[in-house]
C-alpha positions in Angstrom: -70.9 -6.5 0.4 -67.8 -6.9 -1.7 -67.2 -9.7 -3.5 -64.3 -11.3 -2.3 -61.5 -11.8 -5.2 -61.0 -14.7 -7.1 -57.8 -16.6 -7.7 -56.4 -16.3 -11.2 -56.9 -19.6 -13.1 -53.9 -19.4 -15.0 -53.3 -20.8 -18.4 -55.3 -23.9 -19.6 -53.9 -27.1 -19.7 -52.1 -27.4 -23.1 -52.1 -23.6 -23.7 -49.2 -22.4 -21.2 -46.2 -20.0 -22.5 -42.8 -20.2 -21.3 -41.8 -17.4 -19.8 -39.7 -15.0 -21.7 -36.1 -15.6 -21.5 -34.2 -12.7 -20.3 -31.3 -11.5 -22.0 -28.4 -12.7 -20.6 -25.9 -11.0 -18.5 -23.2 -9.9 -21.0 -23.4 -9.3 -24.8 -22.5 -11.7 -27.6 -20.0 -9.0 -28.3 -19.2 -9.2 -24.7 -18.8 -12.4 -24.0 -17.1 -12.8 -27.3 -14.1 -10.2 -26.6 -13.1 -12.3 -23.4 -12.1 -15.7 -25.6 -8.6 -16.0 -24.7 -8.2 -19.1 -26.5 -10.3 -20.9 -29.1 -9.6 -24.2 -31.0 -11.4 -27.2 -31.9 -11.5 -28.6 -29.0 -11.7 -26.0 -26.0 -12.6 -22.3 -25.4 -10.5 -20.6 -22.5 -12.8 -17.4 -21.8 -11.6 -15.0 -18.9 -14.4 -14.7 -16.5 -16.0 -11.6 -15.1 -16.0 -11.5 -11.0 -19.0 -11.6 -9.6 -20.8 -13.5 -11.8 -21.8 -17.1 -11.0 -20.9 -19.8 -13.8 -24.1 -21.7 -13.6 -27.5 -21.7 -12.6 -28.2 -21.7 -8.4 -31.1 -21.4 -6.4 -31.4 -18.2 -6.4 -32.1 -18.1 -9.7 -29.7 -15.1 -10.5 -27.8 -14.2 -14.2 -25.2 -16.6 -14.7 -22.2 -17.0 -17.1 -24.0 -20.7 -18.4 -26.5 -17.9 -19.8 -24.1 -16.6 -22.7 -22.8 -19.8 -24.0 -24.8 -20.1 -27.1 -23.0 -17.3 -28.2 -20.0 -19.1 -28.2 -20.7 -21.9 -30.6 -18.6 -20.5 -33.5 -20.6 -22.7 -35.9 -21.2 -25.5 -33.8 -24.3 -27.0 -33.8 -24.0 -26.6 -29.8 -23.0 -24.1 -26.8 -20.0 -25.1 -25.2 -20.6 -26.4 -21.3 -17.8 -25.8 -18.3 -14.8 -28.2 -18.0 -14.2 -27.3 -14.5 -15.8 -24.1 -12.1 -14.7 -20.8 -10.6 -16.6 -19.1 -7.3 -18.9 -16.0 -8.5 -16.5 -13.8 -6.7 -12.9 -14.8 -8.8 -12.1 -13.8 -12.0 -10.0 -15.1 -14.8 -9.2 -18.3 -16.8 -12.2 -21.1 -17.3 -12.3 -23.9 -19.5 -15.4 -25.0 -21.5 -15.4 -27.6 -23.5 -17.0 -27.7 -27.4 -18.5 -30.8 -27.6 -19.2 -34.2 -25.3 -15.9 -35.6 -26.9 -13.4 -32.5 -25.6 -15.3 -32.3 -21.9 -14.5 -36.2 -21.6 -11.1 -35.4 -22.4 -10.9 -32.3 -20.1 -12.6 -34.2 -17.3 -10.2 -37.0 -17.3 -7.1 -34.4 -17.4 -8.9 -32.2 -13.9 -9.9 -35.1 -12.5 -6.1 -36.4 -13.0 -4.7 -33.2 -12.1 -3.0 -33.0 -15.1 -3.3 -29.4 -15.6 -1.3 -26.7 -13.4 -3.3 -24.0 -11.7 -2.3 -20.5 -11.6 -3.7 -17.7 -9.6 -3.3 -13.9 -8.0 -3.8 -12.9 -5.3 -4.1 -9.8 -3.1 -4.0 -10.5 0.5 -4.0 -8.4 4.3 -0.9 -9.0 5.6 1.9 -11.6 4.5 2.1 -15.1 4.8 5.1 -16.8 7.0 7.2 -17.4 4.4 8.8 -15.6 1.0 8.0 -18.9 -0.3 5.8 -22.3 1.0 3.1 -24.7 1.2 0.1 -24.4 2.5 -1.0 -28.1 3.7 -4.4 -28.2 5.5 -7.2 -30.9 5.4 -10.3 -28.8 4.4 -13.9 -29.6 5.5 -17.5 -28.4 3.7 -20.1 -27.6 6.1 -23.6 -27.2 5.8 -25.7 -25.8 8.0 -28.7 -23.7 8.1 -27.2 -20.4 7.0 -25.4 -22.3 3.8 -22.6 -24.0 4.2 -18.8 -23.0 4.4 -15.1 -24.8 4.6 -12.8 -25.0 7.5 -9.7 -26.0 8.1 -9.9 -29.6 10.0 -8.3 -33.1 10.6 -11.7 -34.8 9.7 -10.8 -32.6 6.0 -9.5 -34.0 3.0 -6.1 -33.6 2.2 -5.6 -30.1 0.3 -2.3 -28.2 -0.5 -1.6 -25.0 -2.2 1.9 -23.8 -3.0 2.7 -19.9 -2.7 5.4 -17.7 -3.9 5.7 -13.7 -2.8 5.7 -11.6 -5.8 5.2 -8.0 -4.2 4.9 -6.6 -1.3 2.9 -2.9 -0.3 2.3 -1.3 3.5 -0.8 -4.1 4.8 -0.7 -6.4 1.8 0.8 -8.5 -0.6 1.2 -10.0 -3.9 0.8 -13.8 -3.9 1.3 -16.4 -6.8 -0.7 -19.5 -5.8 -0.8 -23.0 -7.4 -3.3 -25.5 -6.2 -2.4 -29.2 -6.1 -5.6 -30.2 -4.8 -8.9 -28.5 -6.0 -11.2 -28.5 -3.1 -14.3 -26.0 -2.6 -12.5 -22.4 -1.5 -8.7 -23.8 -1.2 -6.9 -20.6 -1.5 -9.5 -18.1 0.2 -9.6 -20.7 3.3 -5.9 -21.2 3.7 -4.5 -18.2 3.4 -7.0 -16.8 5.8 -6.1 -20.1 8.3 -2.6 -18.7 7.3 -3.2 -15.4 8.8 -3.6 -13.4 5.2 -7.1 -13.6 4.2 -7.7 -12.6 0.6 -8.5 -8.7 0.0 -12.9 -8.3 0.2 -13.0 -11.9 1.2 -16.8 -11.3 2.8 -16.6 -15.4 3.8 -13.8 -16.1 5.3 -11.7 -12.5 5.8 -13.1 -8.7 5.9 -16.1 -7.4 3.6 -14.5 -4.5 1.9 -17.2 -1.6 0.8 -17.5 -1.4 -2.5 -14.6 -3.7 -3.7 -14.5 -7.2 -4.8 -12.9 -10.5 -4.2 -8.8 -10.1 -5.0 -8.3 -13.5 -6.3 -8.0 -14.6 -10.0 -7.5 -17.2 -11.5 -4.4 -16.2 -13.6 -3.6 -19.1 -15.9 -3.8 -22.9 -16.8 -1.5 -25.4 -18.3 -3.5 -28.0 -20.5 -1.7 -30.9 -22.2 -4.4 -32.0 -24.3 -2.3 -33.5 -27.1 1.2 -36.2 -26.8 2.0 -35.0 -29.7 2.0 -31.2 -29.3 3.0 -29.2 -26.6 0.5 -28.1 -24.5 -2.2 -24.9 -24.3 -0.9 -22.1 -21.9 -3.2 -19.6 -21.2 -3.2 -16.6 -19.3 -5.7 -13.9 -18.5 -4.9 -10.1 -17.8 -5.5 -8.8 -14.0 -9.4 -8.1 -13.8 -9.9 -4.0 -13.3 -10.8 -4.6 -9.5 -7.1 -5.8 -8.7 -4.9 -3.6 -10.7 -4.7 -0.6 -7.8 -3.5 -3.1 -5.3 -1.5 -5.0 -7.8 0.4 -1.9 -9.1 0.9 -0.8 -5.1 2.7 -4.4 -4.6 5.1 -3.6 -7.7 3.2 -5.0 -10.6 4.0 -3.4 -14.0 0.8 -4.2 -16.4 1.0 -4.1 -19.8 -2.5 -3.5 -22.4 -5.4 -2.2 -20.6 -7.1 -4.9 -18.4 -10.5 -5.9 -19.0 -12.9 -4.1 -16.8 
């Protein structure tokens, strides 16, 4: 008769390896070539869509990953100031050193920053110009979790601006006030313009991604100096619709 197989023991007590780190998902080269900004301070890197910023339960590559090769010198990776969804591209803020991400923290916490982002959306929204104010409620249930417009919300509001219009779609500027979990994908789609390849709260889109970015930041770190203005180029993903709504781009985007 066969003898039936054996667990493996595993490593002895005192003898276990870590397991190998994996490389992570982009290149120091990489990650290097998407520092908009870099001072003393702060590093303003334009993120790649698609990527999560941090570790999550699912255990995938995440941006977190390729900080160490941003230390430029410092005896330490940088660590986020604030966080973008996987899906959306564009301007995040890390911060160099426990001193700078106490600062930063006190300035997003204060909303002392201004917000700017793209966006590609189906349709249009009522108004060549508005606000969109709706209280905005997390969920969690079995499947996840997800946010909905609702009075038992918090109080969130968006401004918008039209900058281009194309047959089905258009061109928004969008400026956060608030900085709840999915503002701008949830209120323009309660507005009646989801975002473009929105697969939560619009229309999965085959082979496209997410057309929201965030396109710049405003960061008054110093009295005494005027403050950081950043802005990152349209990711690759967005430039077909972007051009279609009347956008004229300059250098090459970053893929």
């Amino acid at each position: 008769m066969a003898r039936p197989l054996r667990p493996h023991p595993g490593p002895r007590p005192g003898s276990s390896k870590p397991p190998p780190k994996r490389p992570p998902p982009l290149t120091a080269e990489q990650i290097q070539a998407r520092v908009l900004h870099r001072d003393g301070l702060i590093l303003v890197i334009d993120k790649p869509a698609g990527l999560a910023v941090h570790a999550g339960p699912s255990g995938a590559p995440n941006l977190e990953e390729c900080f160490d090769d941003l230390r430029y010198g410092l005896p330490r990776p940088p660590a986020l100031a604030h966080r973008l969804d996987a899906d959306t591209a564009g301007v995040l803020v890390l911060g160099r050193h426990p001193k700078a991400l106490a600062k930063l923290g006190r300035l997003f916490s204060g909303r002392d920053t201004e917000k700017t982002y793209w966006a590609v959306v189906e349709g249009s929204p009522p108004a060549e110009e508005g606000v969109f104010d709706m209280p905005l409620l997390k969920l969690n249930t079995r499947s996840g979790w997800s946010v909905k417009v609702s009075d038992k919300g918090q109080p969130s509001l968006t401004r918008y601006k039209v900058m281009g219009r194309a047959p089905g779609m258009t061109w928004l500027e969008l400026k956060p006030e608030t900085g709840r979990t999915h503002q701008i994908r949830v209120h323009c789609a309660a507005a009646g313009c989801p975002v473009i390849a929105d697969r939560l709260y619009g229309r999965a889109v085959p082979d496209s991604q997410l057309h929201l970015q965030s396109h710049g930041i405003v960061l008054p770190l110093s009295k005494s100096k005027p403050p950081i203005v950043v802005t990152a180029p349209p990711p690759f993903h967005m430039l077909a619709a972007l051009k279609a709504c009347g956008f004229n781009p300059g250098p090459s985007p970053t893929p």
